[in-house]
N, C-alpha and C positions, 0 to 999 in steps of 0.2 A: 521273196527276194528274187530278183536277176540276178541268179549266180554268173551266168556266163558272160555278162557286163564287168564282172570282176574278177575269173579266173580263166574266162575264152576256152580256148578246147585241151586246155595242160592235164585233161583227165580223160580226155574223149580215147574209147576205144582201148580203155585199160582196163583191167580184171584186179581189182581192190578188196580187200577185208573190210570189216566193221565186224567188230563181235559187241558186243552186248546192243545188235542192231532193230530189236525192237523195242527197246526203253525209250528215253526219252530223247536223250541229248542224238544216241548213236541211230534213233530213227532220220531225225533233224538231218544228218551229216548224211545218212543215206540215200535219202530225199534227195539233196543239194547234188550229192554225185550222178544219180539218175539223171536229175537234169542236165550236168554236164557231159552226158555221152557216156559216163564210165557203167562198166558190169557189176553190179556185185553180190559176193558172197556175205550174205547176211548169215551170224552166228547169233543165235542165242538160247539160252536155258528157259525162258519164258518165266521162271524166277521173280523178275520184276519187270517185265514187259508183255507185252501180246502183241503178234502179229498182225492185228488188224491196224497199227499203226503205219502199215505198212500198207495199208489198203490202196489199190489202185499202178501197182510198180509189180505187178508179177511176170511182166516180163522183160523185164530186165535185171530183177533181182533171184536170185538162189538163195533160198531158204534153207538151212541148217540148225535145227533143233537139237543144241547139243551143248554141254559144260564145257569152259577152255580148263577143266581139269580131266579133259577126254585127249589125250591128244592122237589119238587116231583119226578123232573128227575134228582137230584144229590143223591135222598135214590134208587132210581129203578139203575143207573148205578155204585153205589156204595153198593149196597149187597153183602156181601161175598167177599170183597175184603180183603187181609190183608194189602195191604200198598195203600197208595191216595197219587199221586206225582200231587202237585198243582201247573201247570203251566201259567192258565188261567190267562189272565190278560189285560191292556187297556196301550200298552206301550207310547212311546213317551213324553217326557220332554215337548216338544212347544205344541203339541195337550191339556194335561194336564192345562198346562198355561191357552189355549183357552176354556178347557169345564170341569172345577175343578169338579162341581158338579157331572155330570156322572163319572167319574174316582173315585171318592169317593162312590159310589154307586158301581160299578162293584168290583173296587177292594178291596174293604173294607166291604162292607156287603156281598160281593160275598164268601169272602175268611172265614167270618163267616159262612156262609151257605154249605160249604164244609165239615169245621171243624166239624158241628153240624153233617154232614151226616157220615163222619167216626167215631163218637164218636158212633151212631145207628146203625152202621154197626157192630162195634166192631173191628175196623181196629188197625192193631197193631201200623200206625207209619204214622204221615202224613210228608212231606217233600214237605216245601215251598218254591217257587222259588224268593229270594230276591232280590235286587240290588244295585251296589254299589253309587248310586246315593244317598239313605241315609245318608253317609259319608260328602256330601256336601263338602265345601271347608273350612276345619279346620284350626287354626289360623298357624299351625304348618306345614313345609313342611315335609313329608316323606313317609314312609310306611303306609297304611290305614290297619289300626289292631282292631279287633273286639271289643277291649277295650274301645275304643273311643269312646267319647260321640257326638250321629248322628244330624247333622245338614240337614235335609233335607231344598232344596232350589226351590223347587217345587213341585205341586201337587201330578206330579207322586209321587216324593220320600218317600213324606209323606204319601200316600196311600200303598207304601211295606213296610214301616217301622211301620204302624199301622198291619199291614197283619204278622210281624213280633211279634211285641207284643200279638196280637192273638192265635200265636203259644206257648209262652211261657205262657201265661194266662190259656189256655187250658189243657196244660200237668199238671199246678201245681194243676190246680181248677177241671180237670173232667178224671184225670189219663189217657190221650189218649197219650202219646209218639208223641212229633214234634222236627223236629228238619228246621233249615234255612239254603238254600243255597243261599248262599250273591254271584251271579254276576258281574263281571266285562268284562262289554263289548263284549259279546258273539257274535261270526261271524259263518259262514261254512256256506257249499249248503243247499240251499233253505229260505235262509233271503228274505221276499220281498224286490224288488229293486225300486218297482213303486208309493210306497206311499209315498205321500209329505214329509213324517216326516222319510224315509226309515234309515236304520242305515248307518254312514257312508262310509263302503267297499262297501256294497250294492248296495248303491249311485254312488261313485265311478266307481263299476264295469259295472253299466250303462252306464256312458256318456262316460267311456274309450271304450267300444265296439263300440261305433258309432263314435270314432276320437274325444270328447271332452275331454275340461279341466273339471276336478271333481270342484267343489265348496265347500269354506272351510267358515262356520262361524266364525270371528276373525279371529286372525294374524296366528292360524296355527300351533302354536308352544305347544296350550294344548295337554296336554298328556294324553294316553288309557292305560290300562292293557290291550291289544287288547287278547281273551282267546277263543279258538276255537270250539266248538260246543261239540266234542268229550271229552273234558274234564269235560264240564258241564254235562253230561250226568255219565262220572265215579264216579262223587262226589255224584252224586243222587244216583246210585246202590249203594255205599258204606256208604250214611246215611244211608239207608232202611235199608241195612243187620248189620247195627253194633248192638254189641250183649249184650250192656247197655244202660241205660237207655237214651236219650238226651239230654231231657228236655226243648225243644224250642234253644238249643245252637243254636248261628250263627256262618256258617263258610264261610268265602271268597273265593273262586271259580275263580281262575286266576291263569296267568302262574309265576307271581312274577317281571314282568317285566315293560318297562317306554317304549311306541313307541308315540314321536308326531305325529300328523295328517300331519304334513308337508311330515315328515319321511316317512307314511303312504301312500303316494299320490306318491311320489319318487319311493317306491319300487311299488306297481303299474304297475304304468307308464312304468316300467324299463320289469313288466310282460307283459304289454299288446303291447311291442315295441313301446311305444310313446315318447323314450328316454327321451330328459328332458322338456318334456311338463311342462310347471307352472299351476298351478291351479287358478281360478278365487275367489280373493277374496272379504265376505258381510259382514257387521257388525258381532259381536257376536249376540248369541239369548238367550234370559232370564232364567235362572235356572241353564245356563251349569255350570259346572265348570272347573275349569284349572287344576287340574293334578291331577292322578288317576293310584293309583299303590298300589297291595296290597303286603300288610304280609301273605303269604300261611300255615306260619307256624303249626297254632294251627290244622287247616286240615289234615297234613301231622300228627300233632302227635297223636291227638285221632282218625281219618279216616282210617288211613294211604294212605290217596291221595297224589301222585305225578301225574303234567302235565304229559298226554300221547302221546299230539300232540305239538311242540313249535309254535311258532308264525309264523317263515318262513316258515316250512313246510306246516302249516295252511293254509297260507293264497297262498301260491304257489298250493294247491289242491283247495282250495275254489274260485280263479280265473281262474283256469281249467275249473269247475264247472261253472261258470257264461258263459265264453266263446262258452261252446256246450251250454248252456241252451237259452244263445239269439240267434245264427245261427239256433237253431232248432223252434225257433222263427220267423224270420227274415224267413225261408224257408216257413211258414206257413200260413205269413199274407196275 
């Protein structure tokens, strides 16, 4: 991407956070600031990332190997930042199921221990990384719109939707400016593919490189705002830089679209030339939900985010992207 075609220099010559900066999404946004002139202080547990995602920015990035349940090492990597993009966090829906209590601990005391360090820092703006798993499965079918009232259906959800209210608690009660990026099913290069709870393309783009059928929980037919990496990262530059106040607002962060998993596996397949491979199906798994599509609106009107990457496109670079990543693999072992 040409970030600086779309954010110009609104970050050049600033000193920025990212904590969970070498996973996936918070490598991506990393990335993106580098290129736009900013410093930053990269935090992470290594937990669910490695630094080599980061290969190639060591100088201009500071590396901080440490939990946001440190907070000695979240005021040292957060001094003199103007803005904390809070990425950090303990994903997976079934892991959550399995181990409630640590996920409430990581991502809910974690994400107060953040907030306290940018409010001591004196950071102009924190920007949370939310999820649309809050939304849960409302009694109503349609667009999931920020108005609605959050059914979280598992631990995760309820542990960003508390990380959420956090932010909006924070801005009203200690004047610190936060603002929510509500996620929908973020994918692009470098999603882990090998952990048991991997996200589904991820998954996917595993078994397809080695001749298998992907494996779908349930009939197949729920549905993703599937939303590409590169958009979640524009919606963060343009909470940071907006030039009023937030105030903990949540915004939805997707392309506006409806793709089933079935759908999902199809086109695939159709990239990986496994023509009409059928996929292997398991029960459903607890907490999911069945359809997920959001309302981009309110984002586009006070952000002014539009999608920068569609879904095909997406996912035609993102399986490019898997393909050399396991041959160059696969050459190695």
């Amino acid at each position: 991407m040409d970030w600086a075609s779309l954010h110009g220099s609104a970050f050049k010559g600033h000193r920025v956070l990212v904590t969970g900066a070498a996973g996936f999404i918070g490598s991506h946004l990393t990335a993106a600031l580098v290129e736009l002139g900013a410093t930053v202080a990269a935090l992470d547990d290594l937990s669910n990332g490695q630094w080599s995602n980061l290969d190639g920015f060591d100088a201009t990035v500071e590396k901080h190997t440490a939990s946001i349940l440190d907070p000695a090492a979240l005021a040292k990597a957060t001094a003199g930042c103007r803005y904390v993009f809070h990425e950090a966090a303990l994903g997976s829906v079934p892991r959550s199921v399995e181990q409630p209590d640590l996920y409430y601990n990581v991502n809910v005391l974690g994400t107060v221990n953040v907030l306290k360090a940018a409010k001591e820092a004196g950071a102009t703006r924190v920007i949370f990384a939310g999820s649309s798993s809050a939304y849960g499965d409302p009694p109503t079918v349609g667009l999931k719109v920020e108005t609605q009232p959050p059914l979280p259906r598992s631990p995760y959800a309820a542990t960003k939707l508390a990380g959420e209210h956090s932010m909006r608690a924070w801005a009203h009660s200690y004047g610190l400016d936060t603002a929510v990026t509500r996620y929908f099913n973020i994918f692009g290069p470098r999603q882990n593919p090998n952990s048991a709870y991997a996200a589904v393309i991820a998954a996917f783009a595993k078994a397809m490189h080695h001749g298998q059928r992907g494996l779908i929980f349930g009939d197949g037919e729920q549905s993703r705002d599937f939303t590409h990496v590169a958009n979640a990262v524009h919606a963060n530059l343009l909470a940071a830089r907006h030039d009023k106040p937030l105030l903990g607002e949540v915004f939805n962060v997707a392309c506006g679209t409806r793709i089933s998993v079935n759908l999902l596996h199809e086109k695939m397949a159709e990239l990986y030339g496994l023509g009409d491979a059928m996929p292997t199906y398991k029960p459903g798994r607890k907490g999911d939900v069945a359809e997920s599509q959001a309302d981009i609106g309110k984002a586009k009107r006070v952000l002014g985010y539009e999608p920068i990457v569609d879904f095909e496109a997406g996912l035609a670079q993102t399986v490019a992207w898997y393909r050399e990543h396991f041959t160059r693999a696969d050459s190695t072992a």
